[in-house]
C-alpha angles and dihedrals in degrees: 000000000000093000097047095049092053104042090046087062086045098050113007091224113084131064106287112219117289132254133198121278093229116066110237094333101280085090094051106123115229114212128208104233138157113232124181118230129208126226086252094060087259123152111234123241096214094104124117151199107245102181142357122216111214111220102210111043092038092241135149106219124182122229119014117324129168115213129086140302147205136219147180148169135245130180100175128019132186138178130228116212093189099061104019085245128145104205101204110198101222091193089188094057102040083236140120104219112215118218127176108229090208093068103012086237122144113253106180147304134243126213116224135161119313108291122011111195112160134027131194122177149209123214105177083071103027097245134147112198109205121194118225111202111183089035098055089234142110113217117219110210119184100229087209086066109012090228125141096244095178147322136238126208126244140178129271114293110011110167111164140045143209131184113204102205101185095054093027088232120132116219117216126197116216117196093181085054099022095215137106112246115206118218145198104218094194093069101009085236102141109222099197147010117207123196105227124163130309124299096352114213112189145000136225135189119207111200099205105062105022086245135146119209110191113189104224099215080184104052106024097240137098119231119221110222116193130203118202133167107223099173098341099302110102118224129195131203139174099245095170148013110200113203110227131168129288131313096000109200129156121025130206135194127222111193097183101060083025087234135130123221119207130203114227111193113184088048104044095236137122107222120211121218128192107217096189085065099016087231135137108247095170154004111216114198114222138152133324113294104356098191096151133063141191139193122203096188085189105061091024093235134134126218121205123196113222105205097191091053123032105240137101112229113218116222119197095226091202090059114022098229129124114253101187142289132273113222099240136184120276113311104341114209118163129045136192138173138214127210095203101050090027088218130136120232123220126178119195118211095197101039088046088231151117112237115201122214117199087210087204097071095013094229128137100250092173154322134203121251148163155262162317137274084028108197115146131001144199139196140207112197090183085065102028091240137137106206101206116199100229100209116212090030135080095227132069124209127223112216127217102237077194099070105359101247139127104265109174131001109202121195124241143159116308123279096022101200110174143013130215121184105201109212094189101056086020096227130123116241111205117184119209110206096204107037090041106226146112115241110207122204136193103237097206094061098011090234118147104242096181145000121225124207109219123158138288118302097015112195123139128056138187152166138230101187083194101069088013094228131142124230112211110185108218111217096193108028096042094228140112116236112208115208125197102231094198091055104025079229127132098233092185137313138232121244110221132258120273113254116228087228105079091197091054110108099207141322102244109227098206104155132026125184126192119219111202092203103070097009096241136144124223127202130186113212112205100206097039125068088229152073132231123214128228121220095200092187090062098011096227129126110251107164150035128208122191110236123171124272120319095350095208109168139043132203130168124211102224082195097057103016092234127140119227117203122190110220105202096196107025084056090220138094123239110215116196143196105223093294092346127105099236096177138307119242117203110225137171128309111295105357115198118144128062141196131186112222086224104256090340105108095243133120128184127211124194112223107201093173091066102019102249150085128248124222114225121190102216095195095060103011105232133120116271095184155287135279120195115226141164131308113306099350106216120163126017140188129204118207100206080188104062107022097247134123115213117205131183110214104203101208110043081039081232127145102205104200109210129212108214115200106204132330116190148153134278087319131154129221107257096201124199130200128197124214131176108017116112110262113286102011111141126250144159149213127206117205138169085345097309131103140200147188137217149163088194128084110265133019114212126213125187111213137162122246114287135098111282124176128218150221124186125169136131138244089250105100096216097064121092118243108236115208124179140130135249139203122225106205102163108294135064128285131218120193127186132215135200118191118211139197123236086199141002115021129262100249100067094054122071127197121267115192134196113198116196123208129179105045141107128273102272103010123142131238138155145220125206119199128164097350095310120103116203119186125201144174098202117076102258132059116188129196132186112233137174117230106280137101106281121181125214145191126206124235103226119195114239111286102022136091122217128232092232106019098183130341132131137276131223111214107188111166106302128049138296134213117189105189106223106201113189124202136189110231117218123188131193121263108192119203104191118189117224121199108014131139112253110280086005102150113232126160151200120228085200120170087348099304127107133224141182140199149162086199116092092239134064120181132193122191103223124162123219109322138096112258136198118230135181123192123231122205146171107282102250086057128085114200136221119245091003095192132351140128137302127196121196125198122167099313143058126285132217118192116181125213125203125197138202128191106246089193135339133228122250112196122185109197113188119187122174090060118116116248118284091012114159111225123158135218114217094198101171104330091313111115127207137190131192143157091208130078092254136074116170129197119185105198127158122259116301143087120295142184130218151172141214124226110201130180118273107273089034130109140168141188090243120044093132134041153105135265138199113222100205099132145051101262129016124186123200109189119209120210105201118206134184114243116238133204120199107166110093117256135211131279104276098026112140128243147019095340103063081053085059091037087053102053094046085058094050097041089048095053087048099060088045103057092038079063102052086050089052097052091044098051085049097054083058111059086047 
């Protein structure tokens, strides 16, 4: 790290050293894994890498792999049926990424207001409302063009974002004035404020019963907003307020079970709301910090985001039970989903990606992701984007968490070393170690707002949201620069310490770190064995703490309060007590980055020097193993979601994703051994509530010292259950079973198997052979059958067909394996206007997805169920039916809509007329005025008169006339012309003609005169 950091400030053209991916520790990812443990507290080096992201290509390859990668963030996603988009918010760039869906590439990007942080949209009119948190606004794009088209203003605070199709109004949430603002998006004037809970997080409208459901992250309940017509005005009202659990976020609808599922995000639970009662029927317990929520109307399931661990939880709407869990990217938050690719879309705030989902099998088949030469990151969970210091270069590229692909690459100073989001003031800080600057951004349109000059080397950075100052570590002038955040000015520096060794040049600050608890700073000096301390209420230097050899890295563990420092010579980890030397873990060759395993206990160190990671138990401070990665490991993330740990190995510009198999506590190997079954029969052993399944010999489990009992069988009926009890007394246990048969032996039956494939993690299905029925979750049943022809019949979940469904099997003296593929079978509802004008946009609300057209036909893939639709139209048509019920059962489905105009629009449009000219419209006894060009009359169908009132000295061909009003929009225009006299007119008349008449007087008069001269001054001369 040493030498590429040197020779890039010498040269500009090498890999300068590298810097942790999290910024101070408070940005390490923790993600969610599963290590195994040995008996001796060993960490177990089972552990692989499962893919690569290259950088620089943008692609997800399995194994090892040395090349480049690419990454991005996201913080709200949503997909546009109408185009096929996904319009990612990237809260820390101002801008609205634009990804097709079809190939997951980056189209565009769109700058809005500062902050965007929730979306809704409107597909009849092709609008996309953006909420723009920090600049009060919400931002209008025309999704048929993606351009901004206008803003409306809003009030402090407003975080979340409703369309009400059905009465064109947008809902806004407020939580500085915890309320819900209703507001007219055709001319941005809000109709009505209503108070709801405290600090209100999201809204939801649900179509069917012109309702509004806001999550009150404040006050643990969700308010009930209806919407109701009495004679023509609509009026709203908080009918409810439904207590939930702790912390309630995102909200999702389910149409099909009429129920809404709420996020809460402090208890770990998804609560379940009937909407039919507004009533809470259930609490469902899933992973750590749900705060995003998805809904697949085709396959009724439910997907949760745990943001502590990395996963998304998949809930069986018709049933309501958990069916497993999908490995995501760091701290996923927002879902979508797309009918046409039937994906689910995923962003990551903390892996700076875009997981997608392929909801049928309910796999991870991509993501999108960043770059090369990977040293520190940063990311922005308001955008959805991961900044990525590019060393050797003077740019840094934001990454679509989305997709995982480079989105943006903004230019900076040169050597851009590390990268710091401020959550507080919500800009990016980039220093730029040779230029020796800080590049700020404005994280809502990633455009650089101000330069600060800083010293030589600049590298660490960090915040103290007290004094508002930021801390910039120096690595060549040995000195802090302090910056004022409010004013992007250096308001003054600190000069390092002295160092006791007269002959030592400097100490080298590279990296700081704030603890809020005592209010210190931290800063590790490379060339000295020790660290300073920052007093940040009188910015000096008062203290010194012994570390090891060129302390080069900080984190702090928000769970202990302890401090890590990475120590790159000395090959340990000092680990301290507020000011105090708690111990010192050796650790590989050169450590540098760190990581924190959530509240786990664990901590995870890079090694670049030997190319791996060490495993550190933080409770009791040993070593728990090793995992091999890439070329000079720097920074890491671990998605305490997904299982994976995600390592950027600076020089191959490679990011290796780990999948961790287990890590626990102080916990000893239960080992099982299996006796007696023919080999590769399936059997099982439940333990301490858990239970798993194997062919193989023995099954493992990993438990902490205590008395469990037992239970271990298998699915054939002829073996015996064994059942017993064991002590863990530190140190492993090995116990060994031996089935047994109640009748025939052993020797004379052979396995058949049945493997499933095709459904979803956890879902039951059965097998029934010779007369015995056997159900599992997990994807093999396995009988014991003497030779002999057996027939069978296959168990399919609701809503699936089997491929087979029933036959026989021949068991003649060996095993047998039948492959069981299910498949969920769509079909194709049509929805087929009658009646509209040509490109005329109507829509479906169907299942609880909308979709638009200007096309005569709309279609929805659906399996079996009976579905609820309403129809959406332009709003001088009435539909037929405009809502109603559609059952599907094993075939296609056609509805047909007819519509009749309801009124139709008259527009005069006069030109010729000078600006700011008053004429008038008489349409059927109804007048008009107007100083514009336009006058407008809505009637209902029929035949109508009308007249034209022109200014004085105005005409046209067609004052007067009739219209027929049989469509939807009829234009008149009006060509003005002046009006112009030629006849001569009397002494005294008014206007332009007494000035002709005038001048040919007087031009007359003038010839004449010039004549009579002329004759006289000619007599003369003769």
């Amino acid at each position: 790290m040493r030498a590429n950091f040197a020779l890039v400030l010498l040269i500009a053209l090498f890999v300068l050293s590298p810097v942790n991916m999290g910024n101070s520790g408070y940005h390490h990812t923790s993600w969610n894994q599963t290590h195994y443990k040995e008996t001796n507290g060993n960490y177990a080096n089972n552990s692989t890498i499962f893919y690569t992201l290259d950088l620089w290509n943008g692609t997800l390859i399995n194994g090892n792999f040395i090349n480049t990668t690419y990454q991005l963030d996201p913080v709200f996603a949503l997909y546009d049926q109408f185009n096929n988009y996904l319009y990612i918010a990237d809260s820390g760039s101002d801008t609205i990424s634009i990804i097709n869906s079809s190939n997951g590439r980056l189209v565009g990007d769109i700058s809005v207001g500062r902050y965007p942080i929730s979306m809704a949209l409107d597909t009849r009119n092709r609008f996309l409302y953006v909420v723009c948190e920090v600049s009060d606004e919400i931002a209008i794009i025309n999704t048929s063009t993606n351009q901004v088209v206008g803003n409306i203003s809003v009030g402090l605070f407003t975080n979340s974002i409703a369309y009400d199709p059905i009465n064109d109004l947008l809902f806004v949430t407020s939580s500085f004035g915890d309320n819900v603002t209703a507001i007219n998006p055709n001319n941005g004037q809000s109709l009505v404020s209503l108070s709801v809970g405290n600090d209100p997080q999201w809204i939801t409208f649900v179509p069917y019963h012109d309702s509004l459901y806001v999550s009150n992250y404040g006050s643990n309940t969700v308010s009930v907003i209806n919407i109701t017509s009495v004679s023509g005005y609509l009026q709203f009202n908080v009918s409810n307020n439904i207590p939930v659990l702790p912390g309630p976020t995102a909200i999702a609808y389910d149409s099909m079970n009429n129920s809404l599922y709420v996020a809460d995000s402090l208890s770990d639970y998804v609560s379940i709301i009937n909407v039919t009662s507004n009533s809470l029927v259930e609490n469902l317990q899933v992973g750590p910090s749900p705060d995003g929520i998805g809904y697949d109307p085709i396959n009724n399931f439910i997907y949760v985001s745990d943001g502590a661990s990395a996963t998304v939880n998949l809930i069986n709407a018709t049933n309501n039970q958990i069916e497993g869990n999908i490995s995501v990217g760091s701290h996923p938050t927002s879902l979508t989903f797309s009918y046409s690719t039937g994906n689910m879309y995923v962003a990551n705030e903390y892996s700076y990606n875009i997981s997608i989902i392929n909801a049928h099998e309910n796999s991870v088949v991509g993501s999108i992701s960043l770059g090369y030469y990977p040293t520190s990151m940063a990311y922005d969970p308001l955008n959805g984007e991961i900044y990525v210091a590019m060393m050797g270069a003077n740019f840094i590229l934001t990454v679509n968490a989305t997709n995982f692909t480079v989105y943006k690459k903004i230019y900076v100073g040169y050597g851009p070393n590390y990268v710091y989001y401020n959550n507080y003031t919500r800009e990016i800080y980039v220093s730029n170690g040779i230029s020796g600057n800080v590049t700020v951004l404005n994280a809502t349109n990633n455009q650089v707002v101000s330069s600060i000059k800083v010293g030589s080397g600049a590298f660490g950075i960090t915040y103290d949201p007290v004094n508002k100052y930021l801390y910039v570590a120096n690595l060549w002038s040995d000195n802090i620069s302090i910056i004022n955040s409010l004013t992007d000015q250096t308001v003054g520096s600190i000069n390092d310490y002295v160092a006791p060794n007269p002959l030592m040049i400097g100490m080298e600050p590279e990296n700081l770190i704030y603890d809020p608890e005592n209010g210190y700073i931290y800063v590790a000096n490379f060339r000295a064995n020790f660290l300073t301390l920052i007093n940040s209420t009188t910015n000096q230097y008062f203290s010194l703490i012994t570390v090891g050899i060129g302390p080069d890295n900080l984190l702090l563990d928000p769970y202990n309060g302890l401090v890590y420092v990475t120590n790159y010579e000395s090959n340990n980890v000092t680990v301290l007590n507020g000011t105090s030397l708690n111990s010192i873990i050796n650790v590989g060759n050169n450590p540098y980055g760190m990581a924190i395993y959530g509240k786990s206990n664990y901590l995870f160190v890079t090694n670049s020097g030997s190319n791996n990671i060490t495993v550190i138990n933080t409770t009791d401070e040993e070593i728990s193993g090793t995992i091999k990665v890439g070329i000079d490991p720097q920074g890491l993330v671990y998605d305490v979601k997904n299982g994976y740990l995600f390592v950027a190995n600076e020089m191959t510009g490679t990011i290796s994703i780990i999948k961790i198999n287990k890590i626990t506590g102080k916990n000893y190997a239960v080992v099982f051994n299996e006796r007696g079954l023919p080999y590769g029969s399936q059997w099982y052993v439940s333990i301490n509530g858990t239970t798993k399944f194997t062919q193989q010999q023995s099954i493992i489990f990993y438990e902490p010292n205590g008395t469990y009992s037992y239970e271990a069988g298998t699915y054939a009926p002829q073996v015996t259950m064994i059942t017993g009890s064991l002590i863990i007394s530190g140190k492993s246990t090995v116990i060994n079973i031996t089935f047994t048969y109640s009748s025939t032996s052993s020797t004379n039956k052979y396995p058949v198997r049945f493997e499933e494939y095709g459904l979803p993690y956890n879902t039951t299905w059965s097998v029934t052979l010779n007369g015995i029925t056997l159900s599992s979750q997990n994807s093999t049943i396995t009988f014991l059958e003497t030779n002999g022809t057996y027939s069978f019949q296959v168990g399919v979940p609701v809503g699936y067909k089997a491929s087979p469904s029933s036959g026989t099997v021949d068991v003649n003296g060996q095993s047998v394996t039948i492959n069981v593929y299910f498949t969920r079978p769509l079909y194709n509802v049509v929805f087929i206007e009658k009646n509209l004008p040509n490109n005329e946009t109507w829509g479906v609300i169907f299942n609880g997805t909308e979709k638009t057209s200007n096309s005569s036909s709309i279609s929805f893939l659906v399996p079996n169920g009976s579905y609820e639709f309403r129809i959406i139209g332009p709003s001088n048509y009435s539909a037929s039916p405009s809502s109603g019920n559609i059952t599907v059962s094993g075939s296609n489905f056609t509805q047909t809509i007819y519509f009749s105009l309801k009124y139709a629009t008259i527009i005069f449009i006069v030109s010729g007329l000078p600006s700011n000219s008053s004429w008038s419209v008489n349409f059927a006894g109804t007048v008009k005025s107007s100083t514009s060009n336009i006058i407008t009359f809505n009637v209902t169908p029929g035949t109508y008169n009308y007249s034209v009132m022109l200014p004085n000295g105005f005409t046209a061909n067609n004052l007067q006339g009739s219209v027929i009003a049989n469509s939807s929009k009829i234009i008149i225009n009006i060509n003005a012309q002046r009006i112009v006299t030629v006849t001569s007119k009397q002494t005294g008349s008014a206007g332009v003609e007494i000035i002709e008449v005038s001048a040919l007087v007087g031009m007359v008069l003038v010839i004449a005169v010039f004549i009579y001269i002329t004759r006289i001054i000619r007599k003369g001369k003769k």
